[in-house]
C-alpha positions in Angstrom: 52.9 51.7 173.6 50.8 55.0 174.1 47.8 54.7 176.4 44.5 55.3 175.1 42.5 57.8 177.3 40.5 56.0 179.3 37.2 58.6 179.1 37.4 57.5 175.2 35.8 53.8 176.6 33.7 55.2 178.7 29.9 54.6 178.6 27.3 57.3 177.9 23.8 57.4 179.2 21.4 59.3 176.5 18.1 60.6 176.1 16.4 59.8 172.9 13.1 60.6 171.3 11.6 56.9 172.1 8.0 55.9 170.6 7.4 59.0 169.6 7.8 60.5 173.2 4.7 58.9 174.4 6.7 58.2 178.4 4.9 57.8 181.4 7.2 57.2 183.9 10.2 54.3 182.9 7.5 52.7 181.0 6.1 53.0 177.6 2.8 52.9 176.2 3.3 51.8 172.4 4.5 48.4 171.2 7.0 49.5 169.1 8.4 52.4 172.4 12.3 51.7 172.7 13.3 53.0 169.4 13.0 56.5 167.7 10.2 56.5 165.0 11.5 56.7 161.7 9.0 57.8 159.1 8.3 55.6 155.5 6.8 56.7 152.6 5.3 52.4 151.5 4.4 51.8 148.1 3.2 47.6 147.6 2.6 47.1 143.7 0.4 44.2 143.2 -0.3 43.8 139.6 -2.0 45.0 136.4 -4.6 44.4 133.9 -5.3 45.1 130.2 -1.3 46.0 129.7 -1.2 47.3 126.1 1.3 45.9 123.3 4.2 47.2 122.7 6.5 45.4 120.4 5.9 44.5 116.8 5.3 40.9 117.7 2.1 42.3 119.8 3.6 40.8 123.3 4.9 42.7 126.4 7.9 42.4 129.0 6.0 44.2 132.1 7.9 46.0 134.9 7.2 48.5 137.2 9.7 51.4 138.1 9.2 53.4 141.5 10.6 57.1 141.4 10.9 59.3 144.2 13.3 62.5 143.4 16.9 60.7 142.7 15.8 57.4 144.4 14.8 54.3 141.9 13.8 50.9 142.4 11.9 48.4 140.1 9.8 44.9 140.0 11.1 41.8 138.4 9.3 41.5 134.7 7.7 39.1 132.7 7.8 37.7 129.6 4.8 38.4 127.4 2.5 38.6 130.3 -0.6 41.4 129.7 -1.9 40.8 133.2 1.5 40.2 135.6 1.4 39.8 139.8 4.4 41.3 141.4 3.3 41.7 144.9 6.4 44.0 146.0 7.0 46.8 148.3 9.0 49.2 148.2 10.0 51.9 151.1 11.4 54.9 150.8 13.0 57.1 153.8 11.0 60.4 154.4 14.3 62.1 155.8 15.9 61.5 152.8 12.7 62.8 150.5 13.5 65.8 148.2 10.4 65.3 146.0 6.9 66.5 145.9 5.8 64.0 143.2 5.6 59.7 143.3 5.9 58.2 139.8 4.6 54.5 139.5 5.4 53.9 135.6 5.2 50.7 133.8 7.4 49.7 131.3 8.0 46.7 128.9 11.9 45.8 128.8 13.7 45.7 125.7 17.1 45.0 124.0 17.5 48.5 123.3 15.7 50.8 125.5 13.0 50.0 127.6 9.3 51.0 126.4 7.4 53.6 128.5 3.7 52.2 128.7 1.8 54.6 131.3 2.5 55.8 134.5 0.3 56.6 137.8 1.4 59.7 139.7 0.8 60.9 143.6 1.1 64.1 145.4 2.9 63.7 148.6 0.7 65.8 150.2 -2.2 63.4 149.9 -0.6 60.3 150.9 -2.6 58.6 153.9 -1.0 57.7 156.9 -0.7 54.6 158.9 0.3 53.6 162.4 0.0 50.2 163.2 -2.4 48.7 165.1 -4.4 50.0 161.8 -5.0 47.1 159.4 -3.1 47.1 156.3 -3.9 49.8 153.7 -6.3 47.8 150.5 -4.7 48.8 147.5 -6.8 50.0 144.1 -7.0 50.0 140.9 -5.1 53.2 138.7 -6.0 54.1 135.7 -2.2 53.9 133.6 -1.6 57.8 131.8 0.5 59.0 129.2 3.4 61.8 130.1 0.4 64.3 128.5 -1.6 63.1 131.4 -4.0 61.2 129.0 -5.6 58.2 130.0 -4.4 54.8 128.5 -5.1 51.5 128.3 -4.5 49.2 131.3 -4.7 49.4 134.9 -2.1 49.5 137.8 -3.3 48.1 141.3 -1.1 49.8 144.3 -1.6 51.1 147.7 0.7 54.0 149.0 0.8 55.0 152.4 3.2 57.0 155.0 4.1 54.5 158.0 6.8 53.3 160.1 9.4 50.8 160.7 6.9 48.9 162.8 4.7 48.2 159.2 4.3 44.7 158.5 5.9 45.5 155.2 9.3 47.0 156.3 11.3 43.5 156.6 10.5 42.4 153.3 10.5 46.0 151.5 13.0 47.1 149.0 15.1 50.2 150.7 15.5 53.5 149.3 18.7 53.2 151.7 20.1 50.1 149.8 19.1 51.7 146.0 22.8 50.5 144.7 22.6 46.8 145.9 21.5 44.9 143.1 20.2 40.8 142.7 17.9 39.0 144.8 21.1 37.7 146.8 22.3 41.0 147.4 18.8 42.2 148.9 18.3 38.8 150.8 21.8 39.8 152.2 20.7 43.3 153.7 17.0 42.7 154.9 16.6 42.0 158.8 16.5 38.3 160.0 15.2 35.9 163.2 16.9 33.3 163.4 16.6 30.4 165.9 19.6 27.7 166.7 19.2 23.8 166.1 17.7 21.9 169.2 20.5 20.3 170.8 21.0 17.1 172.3 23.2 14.6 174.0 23.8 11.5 172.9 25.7 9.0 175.3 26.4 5.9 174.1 27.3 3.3 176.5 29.3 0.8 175.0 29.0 -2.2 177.2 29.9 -5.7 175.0 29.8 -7.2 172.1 29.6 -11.3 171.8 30.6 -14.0 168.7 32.9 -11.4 167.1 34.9 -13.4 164.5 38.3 -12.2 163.4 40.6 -12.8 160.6 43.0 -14.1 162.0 42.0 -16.6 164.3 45.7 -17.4 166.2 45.6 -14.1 167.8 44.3 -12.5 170.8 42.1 -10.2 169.3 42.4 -6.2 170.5 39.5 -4.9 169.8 37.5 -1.5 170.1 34.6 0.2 169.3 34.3 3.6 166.7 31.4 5.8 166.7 31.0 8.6 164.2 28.2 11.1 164.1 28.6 13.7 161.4 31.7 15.1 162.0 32.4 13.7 165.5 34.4 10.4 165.3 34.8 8.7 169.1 36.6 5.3 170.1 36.7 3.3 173.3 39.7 1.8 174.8 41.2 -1.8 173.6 38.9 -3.8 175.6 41.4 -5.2 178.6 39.6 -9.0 177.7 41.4 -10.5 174.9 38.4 -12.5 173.4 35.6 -12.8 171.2 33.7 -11.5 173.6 35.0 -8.3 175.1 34.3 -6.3 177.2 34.2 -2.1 177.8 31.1 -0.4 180.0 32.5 2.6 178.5 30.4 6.3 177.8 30.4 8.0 174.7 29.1 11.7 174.4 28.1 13.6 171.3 26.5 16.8 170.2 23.4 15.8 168.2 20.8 18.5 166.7 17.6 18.1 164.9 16.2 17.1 163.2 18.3 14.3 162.7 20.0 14.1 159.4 22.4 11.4 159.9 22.5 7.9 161.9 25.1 6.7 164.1 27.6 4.9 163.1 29.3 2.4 164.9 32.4 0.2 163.5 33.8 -2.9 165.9 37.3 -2.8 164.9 40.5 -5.2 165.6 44.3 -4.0 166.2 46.1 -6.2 163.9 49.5 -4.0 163.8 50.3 -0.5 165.1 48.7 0.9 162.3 46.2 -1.3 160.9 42.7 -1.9 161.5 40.4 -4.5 160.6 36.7 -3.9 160.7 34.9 -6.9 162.1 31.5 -5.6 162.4 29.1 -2.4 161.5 25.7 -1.2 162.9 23.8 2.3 162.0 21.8 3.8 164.3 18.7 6.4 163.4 18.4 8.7 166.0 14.8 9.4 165.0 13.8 5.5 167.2 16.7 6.1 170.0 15.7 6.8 173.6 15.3 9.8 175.2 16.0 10.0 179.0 14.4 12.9 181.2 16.1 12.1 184.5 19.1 9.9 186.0 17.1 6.5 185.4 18.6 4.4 183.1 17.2 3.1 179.9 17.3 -0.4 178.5 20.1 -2.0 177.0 19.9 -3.6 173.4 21.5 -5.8 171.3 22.4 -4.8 168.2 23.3 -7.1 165.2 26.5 -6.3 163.1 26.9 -6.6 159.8 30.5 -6.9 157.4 30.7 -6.0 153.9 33.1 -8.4 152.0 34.6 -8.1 148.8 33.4 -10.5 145.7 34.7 -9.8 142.5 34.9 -6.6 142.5 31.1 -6.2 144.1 30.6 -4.8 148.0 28.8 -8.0 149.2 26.8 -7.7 152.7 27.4 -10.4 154.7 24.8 -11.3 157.7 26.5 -13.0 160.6 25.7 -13.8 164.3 28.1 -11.0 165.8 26.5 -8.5 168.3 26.9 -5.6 170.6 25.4 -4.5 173.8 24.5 -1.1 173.9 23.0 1.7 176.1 21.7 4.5 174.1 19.7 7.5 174.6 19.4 11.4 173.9 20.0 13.2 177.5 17.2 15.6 177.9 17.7 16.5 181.2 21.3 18.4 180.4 21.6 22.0 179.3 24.1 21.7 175.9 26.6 24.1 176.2 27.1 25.9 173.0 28.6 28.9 174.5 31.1 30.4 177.4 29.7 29.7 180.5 30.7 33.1 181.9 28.3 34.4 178.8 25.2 31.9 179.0 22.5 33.2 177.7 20.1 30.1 178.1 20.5 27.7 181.0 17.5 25.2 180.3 17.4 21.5 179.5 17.3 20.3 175.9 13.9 18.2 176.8 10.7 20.9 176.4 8.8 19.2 179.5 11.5 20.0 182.3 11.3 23.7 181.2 9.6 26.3 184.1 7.5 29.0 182.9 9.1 32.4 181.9 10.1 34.9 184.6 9.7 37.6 182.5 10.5 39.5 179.1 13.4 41.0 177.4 13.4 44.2 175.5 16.1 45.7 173.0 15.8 48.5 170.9 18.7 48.6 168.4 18.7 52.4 167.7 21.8 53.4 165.9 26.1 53.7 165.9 28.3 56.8 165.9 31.6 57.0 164.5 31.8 54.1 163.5 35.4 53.2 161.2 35.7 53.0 158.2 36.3 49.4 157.6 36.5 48.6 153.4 36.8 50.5 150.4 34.8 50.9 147.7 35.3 53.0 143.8 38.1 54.3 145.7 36.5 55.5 148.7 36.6 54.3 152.4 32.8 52.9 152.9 30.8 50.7 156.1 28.1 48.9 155.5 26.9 48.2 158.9 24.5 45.7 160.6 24.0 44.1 163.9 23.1 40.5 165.6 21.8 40.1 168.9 21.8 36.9 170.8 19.7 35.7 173.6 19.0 31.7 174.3 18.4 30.4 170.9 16.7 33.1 169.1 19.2 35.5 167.0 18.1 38.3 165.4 20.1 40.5 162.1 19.2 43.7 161.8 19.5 45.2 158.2 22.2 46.7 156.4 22.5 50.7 156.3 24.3 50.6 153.3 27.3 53.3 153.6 27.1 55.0 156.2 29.4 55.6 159.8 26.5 56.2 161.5 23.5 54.1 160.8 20.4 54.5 162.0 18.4 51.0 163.1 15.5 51.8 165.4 14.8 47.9 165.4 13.3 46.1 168.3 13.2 42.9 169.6 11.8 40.8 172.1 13.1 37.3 174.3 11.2 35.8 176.8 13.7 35.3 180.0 13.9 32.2 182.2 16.9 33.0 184.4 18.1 36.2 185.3 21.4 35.7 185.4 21.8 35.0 182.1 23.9 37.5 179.4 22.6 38.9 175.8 25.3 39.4 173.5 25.0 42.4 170.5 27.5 42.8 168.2 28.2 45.0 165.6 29.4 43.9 161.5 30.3 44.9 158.5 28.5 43.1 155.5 30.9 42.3 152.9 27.4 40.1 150.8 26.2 43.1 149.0 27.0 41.5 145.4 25.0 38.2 146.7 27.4 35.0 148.1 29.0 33.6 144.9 30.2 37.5 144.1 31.8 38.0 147.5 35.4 36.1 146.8 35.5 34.2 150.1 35.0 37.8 151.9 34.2 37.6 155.1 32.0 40.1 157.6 34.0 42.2 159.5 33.5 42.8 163.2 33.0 45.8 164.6 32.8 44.9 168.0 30.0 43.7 170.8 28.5 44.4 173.6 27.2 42.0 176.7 24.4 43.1 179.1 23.7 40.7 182.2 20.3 40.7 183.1 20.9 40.4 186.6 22.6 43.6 186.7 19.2 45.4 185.2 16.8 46.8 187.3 13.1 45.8 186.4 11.0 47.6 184.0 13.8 50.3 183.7 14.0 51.7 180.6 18.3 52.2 180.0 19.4 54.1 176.9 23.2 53.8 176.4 25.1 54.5 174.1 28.0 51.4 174.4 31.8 52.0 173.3 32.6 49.2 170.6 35.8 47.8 171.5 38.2 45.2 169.2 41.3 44.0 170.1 43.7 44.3 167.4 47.8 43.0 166.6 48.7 46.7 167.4 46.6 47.0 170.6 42.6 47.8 171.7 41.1 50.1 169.2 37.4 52.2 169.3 35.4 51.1 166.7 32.6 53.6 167.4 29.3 53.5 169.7 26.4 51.3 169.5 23.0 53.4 170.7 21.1 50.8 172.7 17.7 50.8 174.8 16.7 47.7 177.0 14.2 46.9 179.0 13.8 43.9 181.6 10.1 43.6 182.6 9.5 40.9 185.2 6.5 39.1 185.4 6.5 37.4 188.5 9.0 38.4 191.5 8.3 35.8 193.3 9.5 33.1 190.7 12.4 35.6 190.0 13.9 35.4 193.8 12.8 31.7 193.7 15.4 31.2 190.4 17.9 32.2 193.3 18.1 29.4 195.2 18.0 26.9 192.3 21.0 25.1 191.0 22.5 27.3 187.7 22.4 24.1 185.6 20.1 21.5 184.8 20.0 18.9 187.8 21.6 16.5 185.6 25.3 18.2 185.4 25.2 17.4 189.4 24.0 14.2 189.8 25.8 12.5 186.1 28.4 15.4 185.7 30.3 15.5 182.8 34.2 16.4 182.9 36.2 19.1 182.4 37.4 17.3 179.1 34.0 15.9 178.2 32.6 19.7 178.3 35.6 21.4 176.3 34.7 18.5 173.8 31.3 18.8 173.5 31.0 22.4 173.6 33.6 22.3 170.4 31.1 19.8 168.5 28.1 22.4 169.4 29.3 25.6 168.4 30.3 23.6 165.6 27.1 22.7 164.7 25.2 25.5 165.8 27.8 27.7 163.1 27.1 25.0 160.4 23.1 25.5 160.5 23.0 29.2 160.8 25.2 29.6 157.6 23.2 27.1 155.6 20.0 29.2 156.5 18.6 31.9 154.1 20.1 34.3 154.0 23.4 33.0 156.0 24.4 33.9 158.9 28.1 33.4 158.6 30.3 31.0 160.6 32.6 33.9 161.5 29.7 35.7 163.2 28.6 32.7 165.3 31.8 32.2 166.3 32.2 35.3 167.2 29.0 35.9 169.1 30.0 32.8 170.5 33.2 33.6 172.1 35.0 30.5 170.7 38.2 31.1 170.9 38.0 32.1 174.6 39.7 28.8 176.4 43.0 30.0 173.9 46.4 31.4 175.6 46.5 34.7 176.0 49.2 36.7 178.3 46.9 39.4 178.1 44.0 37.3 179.5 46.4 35.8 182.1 47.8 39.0 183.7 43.8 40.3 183.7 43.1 37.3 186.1 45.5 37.5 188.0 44.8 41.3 188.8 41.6 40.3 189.3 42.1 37.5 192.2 44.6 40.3 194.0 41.6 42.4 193.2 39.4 39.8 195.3 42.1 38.9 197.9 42.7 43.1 198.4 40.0 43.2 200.8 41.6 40.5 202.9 44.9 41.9 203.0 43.3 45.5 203.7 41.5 43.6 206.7 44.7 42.1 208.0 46.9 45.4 207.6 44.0 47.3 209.8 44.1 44.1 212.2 47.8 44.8 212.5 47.5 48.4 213.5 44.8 47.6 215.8 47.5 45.3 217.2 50.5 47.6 217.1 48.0 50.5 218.7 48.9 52.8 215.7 45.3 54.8 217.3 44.8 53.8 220.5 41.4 55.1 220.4 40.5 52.5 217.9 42.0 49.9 219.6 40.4 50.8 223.2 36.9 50.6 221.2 37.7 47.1 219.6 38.9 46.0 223.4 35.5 47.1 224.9 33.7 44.9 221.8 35.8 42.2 222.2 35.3 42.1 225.9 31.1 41.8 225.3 31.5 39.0 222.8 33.4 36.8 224.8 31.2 37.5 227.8 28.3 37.3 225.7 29.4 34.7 223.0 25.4 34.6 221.8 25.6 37.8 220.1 28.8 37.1 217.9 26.8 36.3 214.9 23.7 38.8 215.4 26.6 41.6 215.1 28.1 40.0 212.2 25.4 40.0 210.4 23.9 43.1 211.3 27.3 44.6 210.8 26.7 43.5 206.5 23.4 44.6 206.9 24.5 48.0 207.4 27.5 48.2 205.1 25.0 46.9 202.5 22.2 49.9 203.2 25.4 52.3 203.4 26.8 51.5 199.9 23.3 51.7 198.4 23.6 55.2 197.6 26.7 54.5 195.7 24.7 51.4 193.9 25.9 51.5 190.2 23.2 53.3 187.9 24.4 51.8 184.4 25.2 48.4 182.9 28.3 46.8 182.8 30.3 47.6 180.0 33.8 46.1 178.5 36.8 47.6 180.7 39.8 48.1 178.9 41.8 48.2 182.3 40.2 45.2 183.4 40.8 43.2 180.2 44.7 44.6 180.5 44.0 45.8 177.1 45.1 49.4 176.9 48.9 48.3 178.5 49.4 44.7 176.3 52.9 44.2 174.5 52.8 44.0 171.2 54.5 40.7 170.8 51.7 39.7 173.7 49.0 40.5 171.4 50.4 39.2 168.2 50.7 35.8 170.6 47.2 35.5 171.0 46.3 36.5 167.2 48.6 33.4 166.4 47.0 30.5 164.6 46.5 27.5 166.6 48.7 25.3 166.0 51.2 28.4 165.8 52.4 30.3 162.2 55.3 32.0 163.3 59.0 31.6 162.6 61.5 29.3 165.1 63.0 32.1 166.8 60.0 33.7 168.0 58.1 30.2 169.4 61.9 30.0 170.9 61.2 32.8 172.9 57.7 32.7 174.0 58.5 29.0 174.9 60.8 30.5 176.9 59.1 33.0 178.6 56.3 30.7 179.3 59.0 28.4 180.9 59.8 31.9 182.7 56.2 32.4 184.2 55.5 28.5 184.8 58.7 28.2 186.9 57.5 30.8 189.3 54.2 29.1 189.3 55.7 25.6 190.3 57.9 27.7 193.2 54.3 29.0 194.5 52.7 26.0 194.2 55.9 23.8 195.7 55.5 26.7 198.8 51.7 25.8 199.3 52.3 22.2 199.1 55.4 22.0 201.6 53.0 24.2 204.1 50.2 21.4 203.6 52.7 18.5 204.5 54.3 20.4 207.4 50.4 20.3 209.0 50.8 16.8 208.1 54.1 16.3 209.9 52.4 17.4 213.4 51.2 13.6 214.2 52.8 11.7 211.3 56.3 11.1 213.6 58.4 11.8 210.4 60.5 14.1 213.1 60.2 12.2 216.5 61.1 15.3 218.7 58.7 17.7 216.9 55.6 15.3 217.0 56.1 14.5 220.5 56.4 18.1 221.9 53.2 18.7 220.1 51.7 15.7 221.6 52.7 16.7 224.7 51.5 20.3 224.4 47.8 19.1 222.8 47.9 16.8 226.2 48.2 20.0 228.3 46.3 22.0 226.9 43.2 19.5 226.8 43.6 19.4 230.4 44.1 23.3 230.5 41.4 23.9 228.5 39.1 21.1 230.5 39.7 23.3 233.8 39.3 26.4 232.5 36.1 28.5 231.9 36.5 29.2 227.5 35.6 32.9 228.3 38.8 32.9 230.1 40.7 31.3 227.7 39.0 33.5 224.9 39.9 37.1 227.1 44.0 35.6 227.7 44.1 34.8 224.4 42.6 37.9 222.5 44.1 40.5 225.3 47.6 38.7 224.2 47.3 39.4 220.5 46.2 42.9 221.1 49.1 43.5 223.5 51.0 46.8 223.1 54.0 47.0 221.0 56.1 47.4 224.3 55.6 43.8 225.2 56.1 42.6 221.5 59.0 41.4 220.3 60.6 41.9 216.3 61.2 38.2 216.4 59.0 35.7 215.3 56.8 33.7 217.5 57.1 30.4 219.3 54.8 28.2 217.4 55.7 30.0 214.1 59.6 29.5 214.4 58.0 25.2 215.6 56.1 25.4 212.2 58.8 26.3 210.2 61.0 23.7 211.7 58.4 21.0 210.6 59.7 18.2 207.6 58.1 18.2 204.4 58.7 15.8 201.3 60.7 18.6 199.9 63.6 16.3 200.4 62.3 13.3 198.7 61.9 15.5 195.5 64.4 14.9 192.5 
């Protein structure tokens, strides 16, 4: 496969026009400072008055049509309605403005061809303009004319002004920009969005007993366990061990639960009459709306509750009553972070309950400013098209910015604020196609394309820094990492206190809970599934949708899949880590074999005044970081992170590696391809195993010094730890520490090729290597 250039992926530091240029310093003085000011011409039409007849039944279908130069939009209308309220804005972009003239017209819609009624016009030129703080423009009243430029009956009331994208009324305006998207679907689908995720909880249920259970069949040991459902999550206990009527479990169940709270618990005692058969001999439902909710590690009460059966009688679902019961411990855990998201990619770290939260350390910036080049990614009448948005997502608020409606590089200039409790926490952009224009029923099951994302770690940001980027949007594809295009960004991290910002240091990451009742590895996977699940489910049922492929996306869901990709990344990554080590040990070693004896002189001399002076062995440690810290300041990175396409092992992936981890889960492909990635993972697990077998038979020979497994060998050590405790007893440690240092930097004329002493008694040690099969 042919290497991408790397420069391609590189990151870009820019200079735009932000806020109108109004900089002092890295900070900015408007409200609206991290994005370039784009420039509206707003029309809002409110309604009219005294609307004149048209048709020969003396009634009137009212509607308003906006004209700027080639650039159209219109109200909804009304059926024989003189006096109609519209209450619409509509906003049209002053780069794209080729007109001198605004027509307002009304017209009354028609079978045929729609009736011209009157029409207001406006000279550019004498258009007021607005800049927010400035309270909304109040519209008035305008007499309607004929094409002559007579007056005519009925009035039109509007208010036209030039503004910005900060105007109240940009979200909800119709856009020049989007003229050929047509429906109320299609313009919900385009217009920016705040969204905010489902409250998440916890929900354990401890399943301790249940008492007076009756079964069918009464001349069996009963095996009985306990189902929970919630939604869409379905959880059982083991068979209770206590073949009875009364058994017994004291077993935890955890589920994901968000409000509000739609759906009860469900729990079903059930009895293991054959391998597979069930019999249910009991059911309770449980609103969440009256359960406990626990703050801390104190338990909460246990309750009985009473189980009901539903029998069968001719044909009706009878409810029988009966003096069956189970003990339960139930409660919503507050004091736990839900993880909906990667924990390498957190972007909120607080506890579900609202009262154990700390006050903000500070506030979050983003100015979504525009994409370059971006690809094309669908194609429409024949023509290769983009229609282009992007999500951001910090804690639970997500924001959608709006659709730039064909274009491969739309222009944005959004912005958006997060309040920030934990600086090292990561905000996630990402970059779509919209494939909604036609509204959701019209789409055929389309979904949104990605573009690609971007992550930004606050921690890595320095305070009130103002960083303008322009960020390489990177996909992984089947045939290999691809450049979608650039994503213009400026962000801002103001802190508002330093103090509680160092403070947020020392605390644990997670909620105290995870340390003192931690959950486990399995537990976490689990529950993290269920969340994103539900946290997908909500955000596509909201108005308009933001679409389970999106979430999951933003989400990183599929991120605990195989990938060889992924796994050779890692692993370059821990030699990356354990390259400092082994660059330490080869510069020991030529200190050792005096490969410059000047060097080596030096480290005698220092070596010398620690022993002799063993109180300053940490001082010079530490002041020894202290200075390689000041002395890599000036090389201190000036950007944010960015995705690495060397690091991911992206730009040098086999194809058949790649088209592994695009595989469906469980796998798609034929036989003879699982044969041989089965294969080749049996390949890379076997050298695994030998590594691991290594460490382990290195362990047990440690073990082997005092276990007597060999007699000889654990007696000469015995011996030798008898010796040298009365050596050591004797002799002043300085002493020992000089013999022993001045022996291991010894020149290489008194060294032998030949391994030492205690290395060739080491490797001469038993391990349980023989006892393996």
């Amino acid at each position: 496969m042919q290497r991408p250039h790397q420069e391609d992926f590189s990151l870009k530091e820019t200079k735009p026009h932000l806020g109108g240029g109004k900089i002092t310093g890295d900070k900015l003085t408007s409200t609206y400072d991290l994005v370039e000011q784009m420039q509206y011409l707003y029309v809002r039409v409110v309604k009219a008055k005294d609307l004149p007849a048209k048709d020969v039944t003396g009634s009137l279908d009212p509607y308003v049509e906006v004209k700027l130069g080639n650039y159209k939009g219109t109200t909804r209308h009304f059926e024989k309605k003189s006096n109609p309220e519209w209450s619409q804005v509509f906003a049209f972009s002053k780069d794209r403005i080729q007109a001198s003239v605004l027509e307002v017209t009304v017209k009354d819609k028609d079978f045929v061809k729609d009736d011209f009624v009157g029409r207001v016009l406006f000279d550019l030129n004498d258009i007021p303009k607005r800049v927010p703080p400035d309270s909304p423009l109040a519209p008035q009243w305008y007499r309607l004319e004929e094409r002559n430029g007579n007056k005519v009956k009925g009035e039109l009331m509007l208010a036209v002004w030039m503004g910005n994208q900060a105007d109240e009324a940009f979200p909800e305006a119709w856009h020049s920009d989007a003229a050929a998207v047509s429906g109320a679907d299609g313009l919900a689908n385009i217009r920016s969005k705040v969204y905010l995720s489902p409250k998440l909880w916890y929900l354990r249920v401890n399943v301790i007993e249940a008492q007076d259970l009756i079964p069918n069949d009464k001349s069996r040991f009963p095996e009985v366990y306990v189902k929970a459902i919630l939604g869409n999550q379905a959880l059982r206990t083991r068979v209770s061990m206590s073949k009875t009527i009364n058994p017994l479990w004291n077993e935890d169940l955890m589920f994901v639960a968000a409000e509000p709270f739609e759906e009860p618990l469900i729990l079903s005692v059930e009895d293991r009459v054959a391998p597979n058969k069930d019999e249910v001999l009991g059911r309770c439902a449980i609103p969440l709306q009256y359960v406990d909710r626990r703050l801390d590690h104190r338990p909460v009460n246990t309750r009985w509750f009473n189980l009901e059966k539903h029998v069968i009688v001719e044909g009706e679902k009878k409810e029988i009553k009966f003096a069956s019961r189970i003990h339960m411990r139930v409660c919503l855990e507050g004091g736990y972070h839900v993880l909906d998201e990667s924990t390498h990619y957190s972007s909120d770290l607080r506890p579900t309950a609202k009262q154990l939260w700390k006050s903000s350390i500070g506030v979050l910036e983003v100015g979504v400013l525009s994409a370059q080049g971006l690809s094309p990614m669908k194609t429409k009448d024949g023509r290769a098209t983009t229609d282009a948005y992007c999500v951001a997502k910090y804690g639970q608020k997500w924001v959608r910015t709006r659709t730039i409606i064909d274009s491969f590089a739309p222009r944005w200039n959004e912005q958006y604020t997060w309040e920030v409790f934990d600086p090292c926490t990561v905000i996630t952009i990402g970059v779509f196609d919209n494939c909604h224009l036609q509204g959701g029923d019209k789409s055929g099951g389309a979904r949104d394309s990605r573009i690609g994302k971007v992550r930004i770690r606050l921690s890595t940001l320095e305070t009130d820094r103002v960083y303008t980027h322009s960020y390489p949007l990177l996909v992984l594809h089947p045939t290999g990492v691809k450049k979608m295009g650039e994503i213009h960004l400026a962000v801002r991290f103001t802190c508002s206190s330093l103090v509680n910002m160092m403070h947020m240091y020392s605390q644990p990451l997670l909620p105290k809970m995870h340390y003192l009742h931690p959950l486990t590895v399995t537990q976490l996977d689990n529950l993290r599934h269920q969340a994103t699940q539900i946290v997908s489910l909500r955000l596509s049922r909201a108005e308009p949708p933001l679409r389970k492929e999106i979430v999951e996306y933003m989400l990183d869901v599929t991120s605990h899949m195989w990938s060889m990709r992924r796994s050779k990344a890692n692993f370059f990554r821990i030699m990356g880590v354990l390259g400092v080590v082994i660059s330490v040990g080869k510069w020991f070693d030529q200190i050792c074999n005096w490969k410059n004896p000047i060097t080596t002189v030096l480290i005698h001399i220092l070596f010398l005044i620690l022993v002799l002076y063993p109180e300053l062995i940490l001082p010079t440690i530490f002041l020894y970081l202290f200075l390689i810290g000041i002395w890599y300041y000036r090389w201190r990175p000036r950007h944010p992170p960015h995705m690495d396409t060397r690091l991911s092992c992206a730009d040098t992936a086999h194809p058949d590696e790649l088209d592994e981890e695009f595989d469906t889960f469980p796998t798609s492909r034929s036989p003879d391809i699982i044969r041989m990635r089965y294969d080749r993972i049996r390949s890379i697990a076997g050298r695994i195993q030998t590594v691991v077998g290594d460490l382990a038979t290195q362990g047990e020979r440690l073990q082997s010094l005092l276990s007597w497994r060999d007699p000889r060998a654990t007696a000469l050590f015995v011996i030798f730890c008898l010796a040298a405790a009365v050596v050591l007893y004797v002799t002043p440690f300085q002493a020992v520490g000089l013999l022993t240092g001045f022996y291991v930097l010894r020149h290489p004329r008194f060294r032998y090729k030949l391994p030492s002493v205690p290395l060739n008694f080491f490797r001469r040690l038993p391990a349980r290597t023989d006892c393996m099969l």
